[in-house]
C-alpha positions as CSV (number, residue, x, y, z in Angstrom):
1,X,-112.7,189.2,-119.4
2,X,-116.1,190.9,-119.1
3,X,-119.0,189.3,-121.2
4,X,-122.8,190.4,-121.2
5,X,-125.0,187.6,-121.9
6,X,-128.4,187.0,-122.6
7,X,-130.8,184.5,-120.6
8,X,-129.3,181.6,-122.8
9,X,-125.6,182.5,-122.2
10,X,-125.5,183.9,-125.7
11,X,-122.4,186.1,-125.4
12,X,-123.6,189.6,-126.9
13,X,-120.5,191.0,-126.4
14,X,-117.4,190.7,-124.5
15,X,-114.0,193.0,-123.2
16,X,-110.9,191.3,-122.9
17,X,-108.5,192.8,-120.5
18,X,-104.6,193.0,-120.3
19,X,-103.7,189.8,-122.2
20,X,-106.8,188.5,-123.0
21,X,-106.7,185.5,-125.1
22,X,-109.7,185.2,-127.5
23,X,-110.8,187.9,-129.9
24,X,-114.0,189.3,-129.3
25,X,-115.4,187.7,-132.8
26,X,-114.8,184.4,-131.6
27,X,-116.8,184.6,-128.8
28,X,-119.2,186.9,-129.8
29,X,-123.1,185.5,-131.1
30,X,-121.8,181.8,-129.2
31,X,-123.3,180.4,-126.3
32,X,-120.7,180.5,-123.2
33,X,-121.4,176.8,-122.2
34,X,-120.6,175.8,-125.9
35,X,-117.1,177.9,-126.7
36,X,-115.7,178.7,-123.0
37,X,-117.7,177.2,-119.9
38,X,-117.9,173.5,-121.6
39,X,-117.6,171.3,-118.6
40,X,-120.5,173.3,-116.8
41,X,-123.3,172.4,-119.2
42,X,-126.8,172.6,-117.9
43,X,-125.7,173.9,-114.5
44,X,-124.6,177.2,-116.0
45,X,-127.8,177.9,-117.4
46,X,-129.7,176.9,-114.3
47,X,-127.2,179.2,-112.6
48,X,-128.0,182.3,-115.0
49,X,-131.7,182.0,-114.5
50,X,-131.0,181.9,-110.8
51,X,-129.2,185.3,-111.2
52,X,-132.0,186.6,-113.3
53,X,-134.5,185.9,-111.5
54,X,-133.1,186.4,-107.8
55,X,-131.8,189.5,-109.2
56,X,-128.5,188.4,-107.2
57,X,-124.8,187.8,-108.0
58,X,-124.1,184.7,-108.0
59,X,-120.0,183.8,-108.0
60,X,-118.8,180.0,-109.7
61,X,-115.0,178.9,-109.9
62,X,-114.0,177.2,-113.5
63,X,-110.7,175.3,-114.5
64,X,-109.5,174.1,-117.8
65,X,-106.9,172.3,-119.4
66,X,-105.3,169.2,-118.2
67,X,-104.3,168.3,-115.0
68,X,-101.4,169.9,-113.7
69,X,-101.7,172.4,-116.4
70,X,-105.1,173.5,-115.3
71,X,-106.4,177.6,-115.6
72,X,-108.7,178.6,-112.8
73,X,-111.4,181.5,-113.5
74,X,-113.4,183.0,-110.9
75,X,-116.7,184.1,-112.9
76,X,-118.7,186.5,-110.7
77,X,-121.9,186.7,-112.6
78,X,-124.5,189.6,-112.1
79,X,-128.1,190.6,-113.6
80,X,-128.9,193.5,-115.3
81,X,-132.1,195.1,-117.1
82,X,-134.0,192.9,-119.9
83,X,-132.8,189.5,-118.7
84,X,-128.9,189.8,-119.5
85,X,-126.3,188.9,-117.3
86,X,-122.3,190.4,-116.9
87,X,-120.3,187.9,-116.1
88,X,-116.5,188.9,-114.9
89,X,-113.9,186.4,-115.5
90,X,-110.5,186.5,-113.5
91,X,-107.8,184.7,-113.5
92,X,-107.2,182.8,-110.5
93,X,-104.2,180.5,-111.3
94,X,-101.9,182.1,-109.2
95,X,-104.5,182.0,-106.2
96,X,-105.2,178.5,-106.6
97,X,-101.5,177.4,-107.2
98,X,-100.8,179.4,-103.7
99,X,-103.4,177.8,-101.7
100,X,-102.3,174.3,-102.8
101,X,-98.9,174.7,-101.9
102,X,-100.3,176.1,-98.4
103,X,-102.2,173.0,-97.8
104,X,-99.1,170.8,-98.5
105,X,-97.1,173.3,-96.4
106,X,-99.8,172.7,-93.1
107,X,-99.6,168.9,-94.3
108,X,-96.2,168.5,-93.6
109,X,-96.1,171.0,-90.6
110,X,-98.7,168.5,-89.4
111,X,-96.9,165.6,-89.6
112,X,-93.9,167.1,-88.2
113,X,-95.7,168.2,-85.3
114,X,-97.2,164.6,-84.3
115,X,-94.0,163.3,-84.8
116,X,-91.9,165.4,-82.6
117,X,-94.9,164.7,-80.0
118,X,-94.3,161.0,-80.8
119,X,-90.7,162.1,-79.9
120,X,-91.1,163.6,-76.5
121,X,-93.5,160.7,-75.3
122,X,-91.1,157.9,-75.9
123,X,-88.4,160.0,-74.5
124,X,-90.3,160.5,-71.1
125,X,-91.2,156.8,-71.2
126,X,-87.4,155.9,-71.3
127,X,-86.5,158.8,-69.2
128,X,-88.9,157.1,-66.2
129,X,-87.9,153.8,-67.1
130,X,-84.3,154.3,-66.4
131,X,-85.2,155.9,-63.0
């Protein structure tokens, strides 16, 4: 989704892509920390002034929905004339889902390793005790 925002977060309009879930008049005239970005409160507008007035993207990760059920967004948020901002929401479940499994992958693999090394020590220390 693609929304253009004013220095509030008032969504002045927005483009939903391929599948997009809320209809334009939804969103439209409604702050983006009231109706989508609700758990980001203050920091989000503190992060849109930041982009205003650093002229300079500025790129925030956002989930929603319960735990284990959970939507990730990548918002990449960048200034454009008369204080307005375009922020670019993408879905990033399938990212985030990826990367978790990953970590639990290199977890085990971890484990496995020390105890194979755990494995080879004992098995020297018996080998030179029966010599």
């Amino acid at each position: 989704m693609v929304f253009r925002l004013d220095h509030e977060g008032t969504i002045l309009s927005v483009k939903a892509g391929a599948g997009g879930e809320r209809p334009q008049q939804e969103l439209s005239g409604r702050r983006i920390q009231e109706c989508w970005l609700k758990d980001s409160g203050n920091a989000f507008s503190e992060i849109l002034r930041k982009v205003i007035d650093e002229k300079s993207m500025v790129i925030i990760e956002h989930s929603e929905g319960a735990q284990g059920l959970e939507s990730f967004y990548e918002v990449r948020q960048v200034p454009l004339l008369r204080d307005q901002v375009v922020a670019i929401a993408r879905d990033i479940t399938k990212r985030k889902i990826a990367e978790a499994k990953l970590e639990q992958m290199h977890k085990l693999l971890t484990d496995a390793s020390r105890q194979a090394g755990m494995a080879e020590i004992a098995n020297n220390v018996l080998h030179n005790v029966g010599n």
